[in-house]
Structure formats: C-alpha cells, structure tokens
C-alpha positions in Angstrom: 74.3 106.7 68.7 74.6 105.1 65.8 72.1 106.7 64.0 73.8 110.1 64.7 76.9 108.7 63.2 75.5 107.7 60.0 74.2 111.0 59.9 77.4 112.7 60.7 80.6 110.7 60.0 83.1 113.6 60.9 81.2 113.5 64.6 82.1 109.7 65.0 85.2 110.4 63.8 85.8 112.8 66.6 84.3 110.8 69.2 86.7 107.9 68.4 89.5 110.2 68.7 88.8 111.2 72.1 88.0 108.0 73.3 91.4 107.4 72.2 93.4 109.9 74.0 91.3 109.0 77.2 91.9 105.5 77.1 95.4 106.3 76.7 95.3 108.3 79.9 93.1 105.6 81.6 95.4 102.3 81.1 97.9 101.8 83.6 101.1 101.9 81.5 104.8 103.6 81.9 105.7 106.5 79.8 107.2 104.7 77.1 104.7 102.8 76.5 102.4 106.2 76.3 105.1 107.8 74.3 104.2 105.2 71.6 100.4 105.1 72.2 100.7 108.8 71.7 102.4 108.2 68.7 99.7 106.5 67.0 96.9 108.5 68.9 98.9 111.3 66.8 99.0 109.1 63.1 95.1 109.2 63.9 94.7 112.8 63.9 96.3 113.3 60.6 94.4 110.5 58.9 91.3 111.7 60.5 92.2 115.8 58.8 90.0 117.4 61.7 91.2 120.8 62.3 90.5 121.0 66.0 91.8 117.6 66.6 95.1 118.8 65.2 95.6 122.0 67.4 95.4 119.6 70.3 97.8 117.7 69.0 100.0 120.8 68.6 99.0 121.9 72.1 100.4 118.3 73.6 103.4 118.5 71.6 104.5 121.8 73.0 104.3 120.3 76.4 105.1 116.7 75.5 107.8 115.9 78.0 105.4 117.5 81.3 102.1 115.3 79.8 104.1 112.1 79.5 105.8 112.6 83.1 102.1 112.0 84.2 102.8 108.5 83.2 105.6 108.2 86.2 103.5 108.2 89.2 100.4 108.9 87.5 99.6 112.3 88.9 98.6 115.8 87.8 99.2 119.2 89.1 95.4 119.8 89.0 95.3 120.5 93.0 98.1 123.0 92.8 95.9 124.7 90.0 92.8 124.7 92.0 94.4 126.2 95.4 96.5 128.9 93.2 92.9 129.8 91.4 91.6 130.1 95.3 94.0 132.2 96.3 93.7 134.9 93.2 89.9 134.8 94.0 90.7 135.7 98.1 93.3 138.3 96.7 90.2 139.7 94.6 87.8 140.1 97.4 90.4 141.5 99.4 92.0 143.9 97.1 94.1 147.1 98.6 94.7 144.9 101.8 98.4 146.3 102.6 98.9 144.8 105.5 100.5 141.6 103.8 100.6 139.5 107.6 97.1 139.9 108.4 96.7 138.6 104.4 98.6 135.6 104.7 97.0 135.1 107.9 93.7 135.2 106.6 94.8 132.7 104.1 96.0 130.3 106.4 93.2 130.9 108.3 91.1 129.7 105.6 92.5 127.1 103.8 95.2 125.6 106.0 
C-alpha cells in the first residue's frame, strides 16, 4: 500500500481520514468524549481540503446531536431501517391490495 500512496498522496490522505472517523466509532468512549474526537476528526478535514471529505462533514453536522447519541448505549437504528425497507418492498409486490387486514396479516405473517 505504500507504493500506491507515494503514487497518490490525496488517496492516503483519504484513507487516513476514514480510518479516523471509524476508529472513532470503534473505541468504546461516552459522547463527550466523541464530541471532541469529532472535533478534531473535523480540524482534519479542513487541513486535508478534500472536497468530498467535507460534504461528510456537513452531512454529520446537520445531524450532529442523533450521530453522537449513538455514543449513549452504543446503538443504531440500522434494524428499524432494514424492516421499514422490507415492508415498502412487500407493499410493492402487493400493490392495489385494499383489503388493509388481510395486508397487515400478511405482514405479520411474514416477519413477526
């Protein structure tokens, strides 16, 4: 790999910057403590001046206080997300059911 980084500097640069944010993410610490990790993840961005680096930083700052909640218990709503994308995918095949019990029956039927 580091052949490819002397070779492209900018790609090294963006590797180190995700391995930032996931180690962040992957140490067991309290939300302060990410608050500030984040902080400097963010000082990291700006020094580094690549563009798609700092649209993520703008994305994670719109939704700073629901990423950093993660930090309390440690959990996502990733499994929420993947039963609602389930359930508009059985709404698709079924589309123009209009008997709404036998659809929710069908649903429970399925993923209960």
């Amino acid at each position: 790999m580091s052949f490819l980084f002397t070779q492209y500097p900018d790609l090294e640069k963006a590797y180190n910057l995700s391995d930032g944010l996931r180690n962040i993410y992957n140490q067991k610490i309290i939300k302060s403590v990410a608050t500030l990790k984040l902080a400097h993840w963010f000082k990291d961005v700006e020094n580094a001046g690549l563009k798609s680096f700092t649209t993520i930083v703008r994305t994670i700052t719109q939704h700073y206080n629901d990423i950093l909640n993660y930090f309390i218990n440690r959990s996502t709503n990733a499994s929420a997300e993947s039963f609602n994308a389930k359930i508009k995918n059985f709404r698709l095949q079924l589309r123009g059911v209009t008997d709404r019990k036998f659809f929710l029956f069908r649903l429970t039927q399925i993923f209960a």
